[in-house]
matplotlib code that plots the C-alpha trace (Angstrom):
import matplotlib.pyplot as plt

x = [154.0, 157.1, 156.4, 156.5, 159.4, 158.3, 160.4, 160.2, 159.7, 161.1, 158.9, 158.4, 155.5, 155.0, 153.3, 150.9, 149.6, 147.0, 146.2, 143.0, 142.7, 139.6, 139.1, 136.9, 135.3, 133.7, 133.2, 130.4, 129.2, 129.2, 125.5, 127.6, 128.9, 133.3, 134.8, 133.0, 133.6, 137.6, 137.3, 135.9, 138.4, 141.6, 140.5, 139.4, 142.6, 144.5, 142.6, 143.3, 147.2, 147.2, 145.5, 147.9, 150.7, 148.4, 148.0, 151.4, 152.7, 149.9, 151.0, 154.6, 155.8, 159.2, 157.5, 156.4, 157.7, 157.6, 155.2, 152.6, 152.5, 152.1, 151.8, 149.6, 150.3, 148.6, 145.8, 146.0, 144.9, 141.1, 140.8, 141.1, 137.5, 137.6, 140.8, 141.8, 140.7, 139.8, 138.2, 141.2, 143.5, 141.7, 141.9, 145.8, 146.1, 144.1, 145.6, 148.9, 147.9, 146.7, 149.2, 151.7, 149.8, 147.2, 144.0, 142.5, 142.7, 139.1, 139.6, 140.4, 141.1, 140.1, 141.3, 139.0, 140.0, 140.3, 136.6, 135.1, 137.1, 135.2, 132.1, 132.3, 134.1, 131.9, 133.5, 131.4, 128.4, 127.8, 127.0, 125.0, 122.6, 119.8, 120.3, 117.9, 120.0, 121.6, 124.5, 127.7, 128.4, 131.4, 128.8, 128.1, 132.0, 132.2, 130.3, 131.5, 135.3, 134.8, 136.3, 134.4, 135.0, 136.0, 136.4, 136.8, 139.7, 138.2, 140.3, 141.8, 144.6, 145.8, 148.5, 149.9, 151.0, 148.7, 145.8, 145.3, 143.8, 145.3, 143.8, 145.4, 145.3, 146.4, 144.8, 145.7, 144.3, 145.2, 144.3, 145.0, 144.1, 143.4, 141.8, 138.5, 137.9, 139.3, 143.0, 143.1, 145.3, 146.2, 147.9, 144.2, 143.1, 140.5, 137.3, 134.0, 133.4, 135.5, 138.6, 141.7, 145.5, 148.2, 149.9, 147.8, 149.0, 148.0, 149.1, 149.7, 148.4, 147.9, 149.7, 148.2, 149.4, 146.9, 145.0, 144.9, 143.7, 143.0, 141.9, 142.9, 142.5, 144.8, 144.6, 147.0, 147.9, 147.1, 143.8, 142.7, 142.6, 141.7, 143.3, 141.8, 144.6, 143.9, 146.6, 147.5, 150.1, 150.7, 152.4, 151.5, 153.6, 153.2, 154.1, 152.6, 153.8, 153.0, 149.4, 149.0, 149.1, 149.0, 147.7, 149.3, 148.8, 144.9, 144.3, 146.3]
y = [84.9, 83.4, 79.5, 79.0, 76.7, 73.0, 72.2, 68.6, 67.3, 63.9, 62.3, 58.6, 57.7, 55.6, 52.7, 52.3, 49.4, 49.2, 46.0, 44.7, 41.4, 38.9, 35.7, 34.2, 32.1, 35.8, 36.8, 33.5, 35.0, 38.4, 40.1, 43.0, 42.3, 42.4, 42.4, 45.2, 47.1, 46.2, 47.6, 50.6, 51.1, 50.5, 52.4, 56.1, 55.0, 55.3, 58.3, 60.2, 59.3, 61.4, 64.3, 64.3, 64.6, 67.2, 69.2, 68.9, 70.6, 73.0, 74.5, 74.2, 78.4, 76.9, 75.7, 79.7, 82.8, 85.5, 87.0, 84.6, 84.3, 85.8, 85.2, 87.2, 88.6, 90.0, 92.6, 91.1, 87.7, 86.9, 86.0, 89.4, 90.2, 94.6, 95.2, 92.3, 93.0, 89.1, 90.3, 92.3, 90.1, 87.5, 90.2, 90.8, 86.6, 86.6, 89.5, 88.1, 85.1, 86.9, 88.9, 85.9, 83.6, 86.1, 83.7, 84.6, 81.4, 79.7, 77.1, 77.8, 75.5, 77.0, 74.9, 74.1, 76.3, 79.2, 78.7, 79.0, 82.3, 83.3, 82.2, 84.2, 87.6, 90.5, 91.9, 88.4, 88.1, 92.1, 90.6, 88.5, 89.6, 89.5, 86.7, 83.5, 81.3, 83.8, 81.6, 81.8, 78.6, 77.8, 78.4, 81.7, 82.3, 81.9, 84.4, 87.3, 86.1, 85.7, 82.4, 79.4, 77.2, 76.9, 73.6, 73.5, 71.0, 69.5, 66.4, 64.7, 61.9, 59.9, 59.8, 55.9, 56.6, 58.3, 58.0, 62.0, 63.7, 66.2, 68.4, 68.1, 71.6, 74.2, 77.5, 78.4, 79.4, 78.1, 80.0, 78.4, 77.7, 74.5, 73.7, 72.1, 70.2, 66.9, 67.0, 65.3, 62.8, 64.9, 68.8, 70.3, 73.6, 74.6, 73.7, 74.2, 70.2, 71.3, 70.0, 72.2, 72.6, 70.8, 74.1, 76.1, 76.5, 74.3, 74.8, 71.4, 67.4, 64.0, 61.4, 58.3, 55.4, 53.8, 51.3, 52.1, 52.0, 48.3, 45.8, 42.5, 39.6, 36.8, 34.0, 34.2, 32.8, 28.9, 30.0, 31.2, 34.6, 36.9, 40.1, 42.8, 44.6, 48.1, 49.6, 52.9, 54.2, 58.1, 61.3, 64.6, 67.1, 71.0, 71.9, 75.5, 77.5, 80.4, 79.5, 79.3, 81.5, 80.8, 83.1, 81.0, 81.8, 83.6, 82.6, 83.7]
z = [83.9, 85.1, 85.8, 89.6, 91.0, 92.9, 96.4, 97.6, 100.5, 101.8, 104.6, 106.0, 107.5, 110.7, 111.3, 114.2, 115.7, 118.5, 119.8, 122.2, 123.6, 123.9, 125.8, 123.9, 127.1, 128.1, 124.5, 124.6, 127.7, 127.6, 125.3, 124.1, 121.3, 122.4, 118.7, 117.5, 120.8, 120.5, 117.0, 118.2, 121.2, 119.0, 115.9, 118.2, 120.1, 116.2, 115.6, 118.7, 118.4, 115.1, 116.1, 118.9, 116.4, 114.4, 117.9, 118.5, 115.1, 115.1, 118.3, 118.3, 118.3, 116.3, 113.0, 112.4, 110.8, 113.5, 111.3, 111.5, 114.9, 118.8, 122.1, 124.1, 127.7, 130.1, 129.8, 125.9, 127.1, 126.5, 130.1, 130.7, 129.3, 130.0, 127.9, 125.4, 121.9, 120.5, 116.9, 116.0, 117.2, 114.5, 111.9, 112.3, 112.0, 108.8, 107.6, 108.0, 106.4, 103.2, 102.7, 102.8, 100.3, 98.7, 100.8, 103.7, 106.3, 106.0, 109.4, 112.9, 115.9, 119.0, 122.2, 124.7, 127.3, 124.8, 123.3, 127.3, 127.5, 123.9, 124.8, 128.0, 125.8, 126.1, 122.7, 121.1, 123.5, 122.5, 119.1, 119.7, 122.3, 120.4, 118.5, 119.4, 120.7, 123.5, 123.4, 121.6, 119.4, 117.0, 114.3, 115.6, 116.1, 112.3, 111.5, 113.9, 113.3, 109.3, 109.0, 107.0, 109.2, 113.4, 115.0, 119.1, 119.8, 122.4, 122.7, 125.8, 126.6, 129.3, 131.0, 130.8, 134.7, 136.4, 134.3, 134.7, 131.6, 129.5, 126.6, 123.7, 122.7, 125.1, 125.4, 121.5, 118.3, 115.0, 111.9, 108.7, 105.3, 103.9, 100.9, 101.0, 98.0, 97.1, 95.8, 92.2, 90.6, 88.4, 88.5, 87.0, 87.5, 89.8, 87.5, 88.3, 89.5, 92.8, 92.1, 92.9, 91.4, 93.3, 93.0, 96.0, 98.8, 102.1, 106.1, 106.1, 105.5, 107.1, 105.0, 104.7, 103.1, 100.4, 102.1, 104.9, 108.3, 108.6, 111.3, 111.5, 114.3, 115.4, 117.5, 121.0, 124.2, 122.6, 121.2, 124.6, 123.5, 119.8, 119.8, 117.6, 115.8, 114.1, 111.8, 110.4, 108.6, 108.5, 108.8, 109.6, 107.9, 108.1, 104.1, 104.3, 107.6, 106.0, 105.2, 108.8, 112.0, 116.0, 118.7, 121.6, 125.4, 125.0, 128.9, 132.3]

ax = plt.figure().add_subplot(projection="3d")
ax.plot(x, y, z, "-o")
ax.set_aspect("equal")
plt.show()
């Protein structure tokens, strides 16, 4: 066996801040309880800011080989519920997938607007007709599309004008495979305990530094006010392109 080669990557990671202000003359008056709700407010805010940069990666046609990915047209879109083929479009992805890293992808991100056309697909309600439930769930997905584990990107932000929402991901599907176990400190193989060899392959990670994110509160505006600061530094970095494979434009 010929040792395999290492690349590196070089990567900085942002800093973010989020920032919600408290005068503490309605903090005395108000029952709810302000700080922890600021808290709250700044931390999701934090939170929804990466998966925005997550979406945004995940979904961007440039960062794949042509291989491991299409865009559908058409009769092929799932909107188009008497001709479009869903399950074997899924099989080509995984397929793809495999044959580039030797694993089959075990998560898929299915936007919003892509999961309604699914649930409505009478290639995936044929399946499950006489099922209990009678209704197609992502847990139900997994098992007719064979992947371990499907989450429905579901997310929305605002616009800082208009205040119109947007869903974060588009009418896309994003196979990939990540490992699911804990990365070690240390370059082990894959034991029995779980943990895994910095060695196989990933679609991609969320960089955090140590530490981190943290909340803080300071004193502003001579007192008057306490502003609830949460911080967070990372990066999201696609390291694995070919572990990972997007079905972009399922809807008309």
């Amino acid at each position: 066996i010929s040792p395999e080669s290492r690349t590196s990557i070089p990567f900085v990671m942002d800093e973010h801040d989020l920032e919600y202000p408290i005068d503490y003359r309605e903090s005395q008056e108000d029952i709810f309880p302000l700080q922890q709700h600021a808290t709250m407010v700044t931390t999701e805010g934090l939170r929804l800011r990466c998966e925005k940069k997550c979406a945004g990666l995940a979904q961007d046609a440039a960062n794949y080989a042509a291989s491991n990915k299409i865009t559908l047209s058409g009769n092929s879109q799932f909107s188009s519920k008497n001709t479009s083929d869903p399950i074997g479009v899924v099989e080509d992805a995984k397929d793809a997938v495999r044959l580039n890293i030797g694993k089959a992808p075990n998560v898929m991100v299915i936007g919003y607007t892509s999961f309604k056309a699914l649930k409505q697909h009478p290639q995936l309600t044929d399946r499950i007709k006489y099922a209990m439930k009678g209704i197609l769930t992502a847990e139900l997905m997994q098992e007719i599309f064979g992947v371990e584990k499907i989450v429905v990107g579901a997310s929305v932000s605002a616009d800082d004008v208009t205040g119109a929402f947007t869903d974060l991901w588009a009418d896309n599907i994003v196979l990939a495979y990540v490992p699911q176990t804990a990365r070690p400190q240390t370059a082990r193989p894959q034991t029995a305990a779980g943990t895994r060899s910095v060695y196989e392959p990933s679609f991609a990670y969320t960089l955090r530094k140590k530490g981190q994110p943290q909340v803080d509160t300071r004193p502003d505006n001579g007192g008057k006010l306490q502003v609830v600061r949460s911080t967070d530094i990372f990066l999201p970095l696609m390291v694995g392109a070919e572990a990972g494979y997007l079905i972009a434009d399922t809807n008309s």
